[in-house]
Every structure is written in structure tokens, then in C-alpha cells.
C-alpha atoms as a printed R data frame, in Angstrom:
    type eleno elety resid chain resno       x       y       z
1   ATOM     1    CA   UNK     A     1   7.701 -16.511  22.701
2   ATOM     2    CA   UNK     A     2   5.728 -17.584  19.498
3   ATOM     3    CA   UNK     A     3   2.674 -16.689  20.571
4   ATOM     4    CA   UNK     A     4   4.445 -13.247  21.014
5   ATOM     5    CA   UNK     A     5   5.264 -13.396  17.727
6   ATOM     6    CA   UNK     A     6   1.856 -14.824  16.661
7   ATOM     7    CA   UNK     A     7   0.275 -11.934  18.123
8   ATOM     8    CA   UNK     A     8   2.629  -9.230  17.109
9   ATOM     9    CA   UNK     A     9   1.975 -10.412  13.471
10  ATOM    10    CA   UNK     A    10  -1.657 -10.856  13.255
11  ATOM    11    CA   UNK     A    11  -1.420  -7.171  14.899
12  ATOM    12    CA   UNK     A    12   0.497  -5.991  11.821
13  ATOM    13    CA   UNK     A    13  -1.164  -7.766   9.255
14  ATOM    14    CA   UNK     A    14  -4.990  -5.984  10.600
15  ATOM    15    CA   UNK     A    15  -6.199  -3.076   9.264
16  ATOM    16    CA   UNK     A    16  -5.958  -1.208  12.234
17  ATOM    17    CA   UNK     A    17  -2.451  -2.666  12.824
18  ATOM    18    CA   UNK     A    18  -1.511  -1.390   9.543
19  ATOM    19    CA   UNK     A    19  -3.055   2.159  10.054
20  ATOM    20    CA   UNK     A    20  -0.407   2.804  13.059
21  ATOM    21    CA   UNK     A    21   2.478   1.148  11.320
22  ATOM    22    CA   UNK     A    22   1.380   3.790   8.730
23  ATOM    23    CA   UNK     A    23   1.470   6.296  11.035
24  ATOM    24    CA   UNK     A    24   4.490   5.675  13.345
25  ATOM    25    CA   UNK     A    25   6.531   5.103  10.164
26  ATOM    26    CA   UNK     A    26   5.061   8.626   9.144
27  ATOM    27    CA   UNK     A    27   5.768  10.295  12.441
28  ATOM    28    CA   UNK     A    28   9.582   8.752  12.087
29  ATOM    29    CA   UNK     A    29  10.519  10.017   8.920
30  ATOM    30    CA   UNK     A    30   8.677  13.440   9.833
31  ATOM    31    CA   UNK     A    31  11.204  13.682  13.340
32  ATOM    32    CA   UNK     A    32  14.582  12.356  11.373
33  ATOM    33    CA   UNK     A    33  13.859  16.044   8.474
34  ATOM    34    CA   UNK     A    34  13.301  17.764  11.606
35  ATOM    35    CA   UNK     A    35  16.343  17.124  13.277
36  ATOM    36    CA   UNK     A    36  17.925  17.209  10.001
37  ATOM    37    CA   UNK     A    37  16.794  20.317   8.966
38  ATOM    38    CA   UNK     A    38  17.519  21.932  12.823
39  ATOM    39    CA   UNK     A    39  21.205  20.488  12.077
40  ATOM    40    CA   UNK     A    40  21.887  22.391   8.941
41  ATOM    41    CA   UNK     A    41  22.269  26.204   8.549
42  ATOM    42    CA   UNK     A    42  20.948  28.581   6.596
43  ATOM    43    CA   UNK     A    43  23.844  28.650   3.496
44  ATOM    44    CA   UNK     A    44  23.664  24.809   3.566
45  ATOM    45    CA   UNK     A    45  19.475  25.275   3.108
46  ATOM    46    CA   UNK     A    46  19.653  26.934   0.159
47  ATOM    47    CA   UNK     A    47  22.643  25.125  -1.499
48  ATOM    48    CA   UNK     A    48  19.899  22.367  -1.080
49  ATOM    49    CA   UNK     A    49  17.858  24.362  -2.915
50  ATOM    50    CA   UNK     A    50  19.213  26.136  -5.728
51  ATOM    51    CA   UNK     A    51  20.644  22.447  -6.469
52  ATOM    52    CA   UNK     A    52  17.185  20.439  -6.560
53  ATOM    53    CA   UNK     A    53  15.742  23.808  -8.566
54  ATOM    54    CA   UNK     A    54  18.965  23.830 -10.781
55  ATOM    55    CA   UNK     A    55  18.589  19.858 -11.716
56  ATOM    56    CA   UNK     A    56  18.704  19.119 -15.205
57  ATOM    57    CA   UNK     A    57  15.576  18.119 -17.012
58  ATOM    58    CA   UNK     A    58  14.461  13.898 -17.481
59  ATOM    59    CA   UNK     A    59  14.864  13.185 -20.796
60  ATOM    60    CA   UNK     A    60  12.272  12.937 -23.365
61  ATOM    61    CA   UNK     A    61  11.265   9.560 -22.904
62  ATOM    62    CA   UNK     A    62  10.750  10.280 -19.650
63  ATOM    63    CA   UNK     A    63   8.824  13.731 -19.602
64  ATOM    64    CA   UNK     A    64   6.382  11.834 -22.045
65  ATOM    65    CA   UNK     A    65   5.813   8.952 -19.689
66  ATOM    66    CA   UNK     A    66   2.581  10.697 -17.858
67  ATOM    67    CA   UNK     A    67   0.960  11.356 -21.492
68  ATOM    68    CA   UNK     A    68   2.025   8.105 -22.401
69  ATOM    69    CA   UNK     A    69  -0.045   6.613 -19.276
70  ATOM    70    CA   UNK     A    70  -3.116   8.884 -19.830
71  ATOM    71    CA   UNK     A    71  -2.989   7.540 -23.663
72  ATOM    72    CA   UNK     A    72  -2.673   3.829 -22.832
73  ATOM    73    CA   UNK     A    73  -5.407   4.344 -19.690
74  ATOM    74    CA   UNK     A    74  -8.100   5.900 -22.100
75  ATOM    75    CA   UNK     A    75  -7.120   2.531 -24.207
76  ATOM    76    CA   UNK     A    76  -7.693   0.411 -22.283
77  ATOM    77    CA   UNK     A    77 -10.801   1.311 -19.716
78  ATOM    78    CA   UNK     A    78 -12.463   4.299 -22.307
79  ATOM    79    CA   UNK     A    79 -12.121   7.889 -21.974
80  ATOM    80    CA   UNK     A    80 -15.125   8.664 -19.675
81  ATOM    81    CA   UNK     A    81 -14.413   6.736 -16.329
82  ATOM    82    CA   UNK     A    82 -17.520   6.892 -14.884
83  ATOM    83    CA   UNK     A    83 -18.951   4.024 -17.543
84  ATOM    84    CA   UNK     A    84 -19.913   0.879 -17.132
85  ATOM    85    CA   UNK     A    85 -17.436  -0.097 -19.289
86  ATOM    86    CA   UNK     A    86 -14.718   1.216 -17.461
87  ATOM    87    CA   UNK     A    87 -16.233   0.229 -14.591
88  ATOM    88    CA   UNK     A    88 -15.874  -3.908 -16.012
89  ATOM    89    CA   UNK     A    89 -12.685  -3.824 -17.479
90  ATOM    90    CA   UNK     A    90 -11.207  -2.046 -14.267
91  ATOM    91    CA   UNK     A    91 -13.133  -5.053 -12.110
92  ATOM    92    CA   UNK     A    92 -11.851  -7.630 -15.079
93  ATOM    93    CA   UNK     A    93  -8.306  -6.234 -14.292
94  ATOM    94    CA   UNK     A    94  -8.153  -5.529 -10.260
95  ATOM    95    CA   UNK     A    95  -9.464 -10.021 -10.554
96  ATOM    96    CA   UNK     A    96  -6.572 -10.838 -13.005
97  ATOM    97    CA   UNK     A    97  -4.354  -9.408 -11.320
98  ATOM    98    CA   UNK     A    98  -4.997 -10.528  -7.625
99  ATOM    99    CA   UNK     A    99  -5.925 -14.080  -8.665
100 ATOM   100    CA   UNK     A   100  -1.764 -15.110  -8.467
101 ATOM   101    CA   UNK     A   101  -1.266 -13.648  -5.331
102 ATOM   102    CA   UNK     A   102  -4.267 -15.804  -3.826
103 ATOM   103    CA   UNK     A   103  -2.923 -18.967  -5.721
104 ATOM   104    CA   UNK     A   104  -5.672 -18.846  -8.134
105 ATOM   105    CA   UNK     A   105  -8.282 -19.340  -4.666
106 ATOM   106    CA   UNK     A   106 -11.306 -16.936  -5.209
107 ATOM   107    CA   UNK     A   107 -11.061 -13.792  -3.525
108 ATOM   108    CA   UNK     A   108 -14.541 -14.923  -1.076
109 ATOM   109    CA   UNK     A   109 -12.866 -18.441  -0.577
110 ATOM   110    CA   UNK     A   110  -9.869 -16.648   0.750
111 ATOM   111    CA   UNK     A   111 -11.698 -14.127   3.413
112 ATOM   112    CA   UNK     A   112 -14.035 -17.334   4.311
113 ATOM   113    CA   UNK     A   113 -11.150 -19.353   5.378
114 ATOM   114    CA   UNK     A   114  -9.095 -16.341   7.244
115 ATOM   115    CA   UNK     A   115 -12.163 -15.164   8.867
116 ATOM   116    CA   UNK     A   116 -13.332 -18.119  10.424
117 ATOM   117    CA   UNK     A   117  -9.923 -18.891  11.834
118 ATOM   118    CA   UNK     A   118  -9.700 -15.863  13.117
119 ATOM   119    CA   UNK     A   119 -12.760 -16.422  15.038
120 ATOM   120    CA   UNK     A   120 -12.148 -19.662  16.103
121 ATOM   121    CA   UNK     A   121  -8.943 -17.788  17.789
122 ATOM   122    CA   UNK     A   122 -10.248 -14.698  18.781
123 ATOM   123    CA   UNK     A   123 -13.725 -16.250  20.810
124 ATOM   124    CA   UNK     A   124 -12.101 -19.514  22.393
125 ATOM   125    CA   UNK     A   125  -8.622 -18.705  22.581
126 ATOM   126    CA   UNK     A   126  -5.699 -19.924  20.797
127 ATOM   127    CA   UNK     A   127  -6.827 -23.988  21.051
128 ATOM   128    CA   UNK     A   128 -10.213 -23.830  19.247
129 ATOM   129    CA   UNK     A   129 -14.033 -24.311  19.374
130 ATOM   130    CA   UNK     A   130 -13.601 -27.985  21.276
131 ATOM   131    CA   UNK     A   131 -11.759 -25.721  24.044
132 ATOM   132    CA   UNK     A   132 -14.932 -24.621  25.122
């Protein structure tokens, strides 16, 4: 049973593994408005409607939030994003702030150490290289 569980897991954490999730959890949600929408009639539809169109507006410090962003962005990594400025403070930032989710390891050290046990499993089975 855990090596079920083992293998279900190291299925979901793969890329590939990640891609379907991706896409089953896409095709779900895609079947549960279909039905939905196949349930309701066509009064019910556009009460739906002529509610999300009627919605009142966000308030101002909300409808200034995207200008807000594009102000602080342009701050922060320059106004022309193909630089090589922009290019260094957005690699200085994407390394600050995946460092704490490694523990501080560097990024290579990390991919080194799950790489090689994942060949160790993957080419000898589940016991090692002395299985051999």
C-alpha cells in the first residue's frame, strides 16, 4: 500500500503528472457548467446575466489597483522589459524569493539531490544501486 502511495505521489508531483491533473481538473469543472447550464432555463440564463452585467462597480481603491501594479512594476524592474536590467533584478527577485521554500539550499543543490534519487529508483528499483 505505500508504495501505492509512493508511486501515486511521485506521479503527481512530475511534470507530466501535473499536466493531466491540470487537465482532468480542467475537463471537471468544464462537465459540472455543462450540466449546470443544461439544468437551467432560459429566464434563469439571463437573470444570471443582467445580474453579473448590473453589478455595482469596485471601489476606487480597487479600480486603481492594475495602474497601481504597472506603476510599482516599472519601479522596480525599469520601464523597458527587455533590458538587462530588468532582466537582473527579475533573476535577483525569482532567487529571493524561492531561496525559503528550498530552506535556503541552492536551487542546483536541490535538483542534484532529487535527481539522483530519482535515478537510483527509477534504474534499480525501489532498493538502490547495491540491488544490482
Amino acid at each position: 500500500m505505500a508504495d501505492a502511495l509512493d508511486t501515486i505521489t511521485k506521479l503527481i508531483n512530475s511534470p507530466p503528472g501535473q499536466l493531466a491533473a491540470g487537465g482532468v481538473l480542467a475537463g471537471v469543472v468544464w462537465k459540472f457548467f455543462e450540466r449546470i447550464e443544461a439544468v437551467l432555463t432560459d429566464d434563469t440564463k439571463k437573470e444570471i446575466a443582467v445580474w453579473l452585467l448590473g453589478r455595482k462597480k469596485l471601489s476606487p481603491t480597487f479600480e486603481q489597483w492594475p495602474d497601481t501594479f504597472a506603476k510599482i512594476f516599472d519601479r522596480v524592474f525599469t520601464q523597458n522589459a527587455i533590458s538587462t536590467l530588468c532582466f537582473a533584478r527579475s533573476m535577483i527577485a525569482s532567487m529571493a524569493s524561492s531561496s525559503p521554500l528550498h530552506g535556503g539550499k541552492r536551487n542546483h543543490e536541490v535538483h542534484a539531490v532529487a535527481s539522483r534519487n530519482f535515478d537510483q529508483r527509477s534504474k534499480f528499483g525501489s532498493k538502490g544501486r547495491n540491488a544490482a
